[in-house]
Structure formats: structure tokens, C-alpha cells
C-alpha positions as CSV (number, residue, x, y, z in Angstrom):
1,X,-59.9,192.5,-74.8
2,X,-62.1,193.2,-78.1
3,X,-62.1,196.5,-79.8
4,X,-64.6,197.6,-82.3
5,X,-63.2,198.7,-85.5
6,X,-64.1,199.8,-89.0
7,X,-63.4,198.1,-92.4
8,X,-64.3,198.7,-95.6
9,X,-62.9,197.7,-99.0
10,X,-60.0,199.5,-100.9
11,X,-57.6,198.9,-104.1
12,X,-53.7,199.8,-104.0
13,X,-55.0,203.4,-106.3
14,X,-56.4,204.6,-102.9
15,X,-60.0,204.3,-104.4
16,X,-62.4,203.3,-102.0
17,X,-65.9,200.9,-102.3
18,X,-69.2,202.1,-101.4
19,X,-68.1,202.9,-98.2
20,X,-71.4,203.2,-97.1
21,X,-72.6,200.0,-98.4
22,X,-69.1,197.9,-97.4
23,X,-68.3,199.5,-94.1
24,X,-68.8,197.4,-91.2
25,X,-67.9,197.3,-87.3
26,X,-66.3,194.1,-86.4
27,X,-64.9,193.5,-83.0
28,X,-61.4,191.6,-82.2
29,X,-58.5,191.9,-80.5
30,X,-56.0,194.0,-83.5
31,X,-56.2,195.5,-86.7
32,X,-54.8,192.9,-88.3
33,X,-57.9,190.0,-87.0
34,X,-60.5,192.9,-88.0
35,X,-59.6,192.9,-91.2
36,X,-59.4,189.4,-91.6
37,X,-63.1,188.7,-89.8
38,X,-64.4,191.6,-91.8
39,X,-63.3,189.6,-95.3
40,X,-64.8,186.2,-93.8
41,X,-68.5,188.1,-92.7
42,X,-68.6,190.2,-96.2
43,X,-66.4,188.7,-98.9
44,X,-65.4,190.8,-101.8
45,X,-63.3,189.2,-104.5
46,X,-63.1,192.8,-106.0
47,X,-60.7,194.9,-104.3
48,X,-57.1,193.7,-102.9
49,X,-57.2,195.8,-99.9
50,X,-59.2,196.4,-96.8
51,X,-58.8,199.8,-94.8
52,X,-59.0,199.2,-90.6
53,X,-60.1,202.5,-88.8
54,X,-61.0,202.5,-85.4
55,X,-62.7,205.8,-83.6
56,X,-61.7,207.6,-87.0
57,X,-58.0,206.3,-86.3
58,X,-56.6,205.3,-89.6
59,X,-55.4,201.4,-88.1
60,X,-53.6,200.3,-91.4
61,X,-54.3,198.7,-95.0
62,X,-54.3,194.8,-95.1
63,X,-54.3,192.5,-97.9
64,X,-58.1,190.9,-98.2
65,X,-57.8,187.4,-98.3
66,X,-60.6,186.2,-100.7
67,X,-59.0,188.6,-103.4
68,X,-55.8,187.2,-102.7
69,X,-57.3,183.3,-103.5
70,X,-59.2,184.3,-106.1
71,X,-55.8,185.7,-107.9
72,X,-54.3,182.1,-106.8
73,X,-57.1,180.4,-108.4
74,X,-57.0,182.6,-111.4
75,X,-53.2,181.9,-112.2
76,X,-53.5,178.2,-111.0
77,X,-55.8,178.1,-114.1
78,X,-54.1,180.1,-116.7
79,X,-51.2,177.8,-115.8
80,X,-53.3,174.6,-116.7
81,X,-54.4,176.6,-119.9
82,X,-50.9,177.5,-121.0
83,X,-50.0,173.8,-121.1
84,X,-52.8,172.7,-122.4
85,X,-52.4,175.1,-125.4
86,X,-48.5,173.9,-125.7
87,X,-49.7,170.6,-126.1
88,X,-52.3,171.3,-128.7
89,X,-49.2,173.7,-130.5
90,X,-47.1,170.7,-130.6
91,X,-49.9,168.6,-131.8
92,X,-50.6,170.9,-134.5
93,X,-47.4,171.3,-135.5
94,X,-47.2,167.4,-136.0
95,X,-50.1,167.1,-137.8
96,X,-48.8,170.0,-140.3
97,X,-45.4,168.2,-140.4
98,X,-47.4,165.1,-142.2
99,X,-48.8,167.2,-144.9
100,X,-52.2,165.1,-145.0
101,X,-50.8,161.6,-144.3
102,X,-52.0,161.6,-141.0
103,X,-51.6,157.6,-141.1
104,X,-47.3,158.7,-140.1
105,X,-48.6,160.4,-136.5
106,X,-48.5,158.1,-133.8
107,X,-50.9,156.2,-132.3
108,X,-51.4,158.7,-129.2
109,X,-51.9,161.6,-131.7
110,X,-54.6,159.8,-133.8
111,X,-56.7,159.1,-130.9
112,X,-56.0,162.8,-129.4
113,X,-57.4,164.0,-133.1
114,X,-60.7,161.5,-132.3
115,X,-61.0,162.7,-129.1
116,X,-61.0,166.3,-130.4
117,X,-63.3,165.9,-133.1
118,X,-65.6,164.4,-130.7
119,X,-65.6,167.2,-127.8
120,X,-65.1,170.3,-129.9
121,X,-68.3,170.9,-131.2
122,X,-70.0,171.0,-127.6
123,X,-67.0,173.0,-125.9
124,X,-66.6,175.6,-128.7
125,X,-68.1,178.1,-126.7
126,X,-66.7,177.5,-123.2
127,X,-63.1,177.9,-124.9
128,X,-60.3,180.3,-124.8
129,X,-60.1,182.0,-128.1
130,X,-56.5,180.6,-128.4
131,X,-57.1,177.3,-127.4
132,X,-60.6,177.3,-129.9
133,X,-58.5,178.2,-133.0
134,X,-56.2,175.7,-132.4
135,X,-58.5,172.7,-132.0
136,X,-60.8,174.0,-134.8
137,X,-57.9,173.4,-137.1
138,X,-57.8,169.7,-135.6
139,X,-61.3,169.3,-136.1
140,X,-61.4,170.4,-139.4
141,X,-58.0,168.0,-140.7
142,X,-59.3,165.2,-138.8
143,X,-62.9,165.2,-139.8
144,X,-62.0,165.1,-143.6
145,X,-59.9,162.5,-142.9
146,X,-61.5,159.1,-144.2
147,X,-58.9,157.2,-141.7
148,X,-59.8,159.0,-139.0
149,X,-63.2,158.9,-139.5
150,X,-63.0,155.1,-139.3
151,X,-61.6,155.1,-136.2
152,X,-64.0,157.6,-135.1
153,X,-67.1,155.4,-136.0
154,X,-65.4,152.1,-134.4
155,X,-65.1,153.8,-131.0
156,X,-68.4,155.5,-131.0
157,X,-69.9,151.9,-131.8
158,X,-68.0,150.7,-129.4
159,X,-68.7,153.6,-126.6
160,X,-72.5,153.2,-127.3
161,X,-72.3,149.2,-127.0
162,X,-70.7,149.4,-124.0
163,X,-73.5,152.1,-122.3
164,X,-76.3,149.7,-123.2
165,X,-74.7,147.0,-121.6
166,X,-75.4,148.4,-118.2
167,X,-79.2,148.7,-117.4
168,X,-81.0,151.4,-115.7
169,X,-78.4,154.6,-117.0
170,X,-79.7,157.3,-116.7
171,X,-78.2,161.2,-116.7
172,X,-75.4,162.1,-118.1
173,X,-75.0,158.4,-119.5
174,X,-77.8,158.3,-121.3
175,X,-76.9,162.3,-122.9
176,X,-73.6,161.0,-123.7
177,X,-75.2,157.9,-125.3
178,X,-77.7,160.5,-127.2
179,X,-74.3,162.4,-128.5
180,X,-72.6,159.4,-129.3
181,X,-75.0,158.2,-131.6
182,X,-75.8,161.7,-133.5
183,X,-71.8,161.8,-134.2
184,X,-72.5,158.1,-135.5
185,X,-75.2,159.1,-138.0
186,X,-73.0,162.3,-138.6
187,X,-69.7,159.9,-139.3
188,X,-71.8,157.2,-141.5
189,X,-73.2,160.1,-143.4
190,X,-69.7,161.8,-144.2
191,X,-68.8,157.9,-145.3
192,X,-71.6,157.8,-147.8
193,X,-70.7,161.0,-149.4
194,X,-67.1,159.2,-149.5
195,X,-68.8,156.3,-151.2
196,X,-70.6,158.2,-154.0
197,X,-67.7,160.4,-154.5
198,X,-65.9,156.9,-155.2
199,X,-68.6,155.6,-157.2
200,X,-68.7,159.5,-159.3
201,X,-64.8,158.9,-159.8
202,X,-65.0,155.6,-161.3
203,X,-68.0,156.3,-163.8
204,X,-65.9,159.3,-165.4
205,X,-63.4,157.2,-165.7
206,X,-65.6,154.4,-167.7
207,X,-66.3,157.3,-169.9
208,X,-63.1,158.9,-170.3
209,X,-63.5,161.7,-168.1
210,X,-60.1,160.7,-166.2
């Protein structure tokens, strides 16, 4: 047989919602289903508890259940963040190790440092501060990095050949397409500064500026 009982949103402190605004009668067969039918028909990711009264019986606390997942979720992804930041820690520490001769990382690592230099200019907002600081210093050794800027260029080229190979893209091809070829223009323009500081070092030298 269905009761009808009272719920309303609490936190382990003992303060209470907007009782008014939270409160609600829900009707099944225990405390313990009340509670649970009252998170499903309000949902509150706010407060841990919910407070089950029934003909102003005090029926017990219970844990609310969309809190409980949204705390799952939560440490699910600081989990994925923490290993993500260890990997970018070891990275870094690699790339330090080389004291500018990137050339001695291995393969995996250089295309990690292109894939960074890529991505971090439209993440660098959504980031962690952590994990922003970190790849920042990646971004900025790898982009004055004439060797990785190569290797930058070749797979943007490459990237870009292979989108216009398939007809009709549209969406997020085509965007990527768009950002692909601005980092291009950005690359070749890095290289000809390379160039004319090239050119600048070898006419001091022809007048014995060396």
C-alpha cells in the first residue's frame, strides 16, 4: 500500500533547501522509494541528502542519488585529468632533458609536440590551469623549433590534401580544413622569418660582422 510522504533536499551540516520551493509529496510504499522517486521527479545535483517526513514524522535522511553520480562523474574526470597531466610532466621533463636538441626525443614525442602546437591555441581556454601551463611550455619549445616546424607544415599539407580529396565536406571538416590552412600560412610565415634571419647572418658575415 502507498503512503504519501514529504522530501525535500538537505546537506550532511543539517542545512536545509528552500523547503518551500523543494518540498514535495511523493507516494510509495517506504521511506527509502520516496526518497529515491522524489530525486528522479526533481533532481538536485546540489545537496547529498534528502530528508523523508511523513505526517510531520521525521522518516530518515537518505543519500540523493543524482548528487551521488554527479560526485562519480566528477572524480571519474579528475582521474582522466591527473593522467593526462602525468603524461604531459613526463613529456616536459624529456623535452628539458634535451636542452634544445629536440631531434634526440623519440619519434612518439615529436609528433605529441606537433599535435600540441596544433590544439593549444583553440583549447587554451577550456584547460585546467595546470594542465595549460604545462602545454604552453610545449607550445612555445616546439614552435621555435625550425625541425618541428617542418614536420608541422608536412602534416598540415598533408591533412588538408587529404580533406579535399573527399567531395561534398562540410561542418566540422570543412572548420578543420579552415584551421589547418591558417596554421599553414602561420608555419610558412615563421619559415620566412627563418630564411631572412639566414640570409641577415650570412651578409654580416661578408662584411665581417661575424
Amino acid at each position: 500500500m502507498l503512503k504519501k510522504f514529504q522530501c525535500y533536499y538537505s546537506d550532511q551540516s543539517g542545512s536545509e533547501g528552500d523547503i518551500e520551493k523543494s518540498k514535495q509529496d511523493v507516494k510509495a510504499r517506504d521511506a527509502v522509494h520516496a526518497a529515491v522517486m522524489f530525486s528522479r521527479s526533481a533532481p538536485d545535483e546540489s545537496f547529498p541528502l534528502i530528508s523523508v517526513w511523513i505526517r510531520n514524522q521525521y522518516q530518515g535522511t537518505f543519500n540523493n542519488p543524482v548528487y551521488l553520480k554527479r560526485k562519480e562523474l566528477d572524480t571519474l574526470k579528475r582521474e582522466e585529468l591527473d593522467t593526462k597531466i602525468d603524461i604531459l610532466r613526463a613529456l616536459a621533463a624529456r623535452v628539458n632533458d634535451t636542452e634544445g636538441s629536440l631531434e634526440r626525443l623519440p619519434y612518439s614525442d615529436l609528433m605529441a609536440l606537433i599535435e600540441n602546437m596544433k590544439d593549444f591555441p583553440a583549447v587554451w581556454d577550456e584547460l585546467d590551469s595546470e594542465e595549460r601551463d604545462i602545454r604552453e611550455h610545449l607550445y612555445k619549445v616546439a614552435f621555435f623549433d625550425r625541425n618541428l616546424q617542418a614536420g608541422l607544415q608536412t602534416m598540415i599539407l598533408n591533412q588538408i590534401a587529404s580533406g579535399q580529396s573527399t567531395t561534398g565536406a562540410a561542418g566540422p571538416a570543412t572548420s578543420n580544413l579552415a584551421q589547418n590552412a591558417a596554421l599553414l600560412g602561420g608555419a610558412a610565415a615563421l619559415h620566412k622569418l627563418n630564411q631572412i634571419e639566414e640570409n641577415t647572418e650570412e651578409v654580416s658575415e661578408g662584411f665581417g660582422f661575424d
